[in-house]
C-alpha positions in Angstrom: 1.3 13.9 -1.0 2.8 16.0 1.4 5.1 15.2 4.6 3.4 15.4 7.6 -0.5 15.3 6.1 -2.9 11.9 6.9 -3.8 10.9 3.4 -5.4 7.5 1.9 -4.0 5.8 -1.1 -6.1 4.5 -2.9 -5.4 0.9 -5.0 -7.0 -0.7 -6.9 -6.7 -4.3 -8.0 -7.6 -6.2 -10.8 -8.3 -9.3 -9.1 -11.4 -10.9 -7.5 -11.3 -9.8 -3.9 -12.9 -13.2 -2.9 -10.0 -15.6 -4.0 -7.2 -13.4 -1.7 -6.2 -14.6 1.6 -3.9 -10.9 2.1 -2.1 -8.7 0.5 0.6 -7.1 1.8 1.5 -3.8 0.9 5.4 -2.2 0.6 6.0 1.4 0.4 9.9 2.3 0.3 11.4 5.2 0.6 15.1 5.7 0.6 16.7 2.7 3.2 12.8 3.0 5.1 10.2 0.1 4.5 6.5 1.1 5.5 4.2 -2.0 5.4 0.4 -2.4 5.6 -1.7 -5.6 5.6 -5.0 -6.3 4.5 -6.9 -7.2 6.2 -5.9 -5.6 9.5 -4.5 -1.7 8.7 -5.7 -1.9 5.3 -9.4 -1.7 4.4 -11.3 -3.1 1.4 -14.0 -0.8 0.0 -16.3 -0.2 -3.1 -13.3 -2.3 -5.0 -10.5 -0.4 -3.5 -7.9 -0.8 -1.1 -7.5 1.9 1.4 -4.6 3.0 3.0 -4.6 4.9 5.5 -1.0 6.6 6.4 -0.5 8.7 9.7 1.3 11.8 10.3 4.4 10.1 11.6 4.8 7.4 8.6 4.4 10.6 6.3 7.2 12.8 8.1 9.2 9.5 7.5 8.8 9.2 3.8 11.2 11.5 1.5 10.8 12.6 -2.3 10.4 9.7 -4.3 8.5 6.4 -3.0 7.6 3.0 -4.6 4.8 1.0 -3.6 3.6 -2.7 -4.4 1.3 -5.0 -3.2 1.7 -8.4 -3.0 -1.0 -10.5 -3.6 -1.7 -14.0 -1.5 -4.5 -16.0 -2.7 -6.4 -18.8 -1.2 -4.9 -21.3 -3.0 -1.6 -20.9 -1.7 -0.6 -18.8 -5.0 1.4 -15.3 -4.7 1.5 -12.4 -7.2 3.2 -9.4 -6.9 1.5 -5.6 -8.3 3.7 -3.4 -10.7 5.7 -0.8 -9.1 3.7 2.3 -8.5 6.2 5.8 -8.1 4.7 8.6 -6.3 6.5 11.7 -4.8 6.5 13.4 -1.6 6.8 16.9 -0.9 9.2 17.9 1.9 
């Protein structure tokens, strides 16, 4: 991924889309928190989540990020995604 590009991650979870209330995804990068919600910014598709990232969240992010999604279920249940490193070139 590059700074100032409009990509999509793509992520995909091993759980049954149809017992999740949301999940909440947390990118971090340095002292910045990006966060996208699904539903709402984040789209479900074909088993993947989508998300979409614009060019001024991308300037904002810096060489090494971390994501994770955290998982709330209908039952009132939360789980939290392994850490996921990805890099950004400046």
């Amino acid at each position: 991924m590059k700074q100032g590009t409009t990509p999509t991650k793509k992520i995909k979870l091993d759980i049954d889309n149809d017992l999740i209330e949301s999940v909440v995804f947390t990118i971090k990068s340095g002292n910045r928190l990006l966060i996208k919600c699904y539903p709402g910014e984040v789209v479900y598709e074909d088993g993947f989540y989508l998300l979409n990232l614009t060019q001024r969240e991308t300037e904002k992010l810096q060489y090494f990020c971390f994501l994770e999604a955290q998982v709330n279920f209908l039952d009132g249940a939360v789980a939290k995604s392994n850490i996921e490193k990805f890099t950004v070139e400046c």
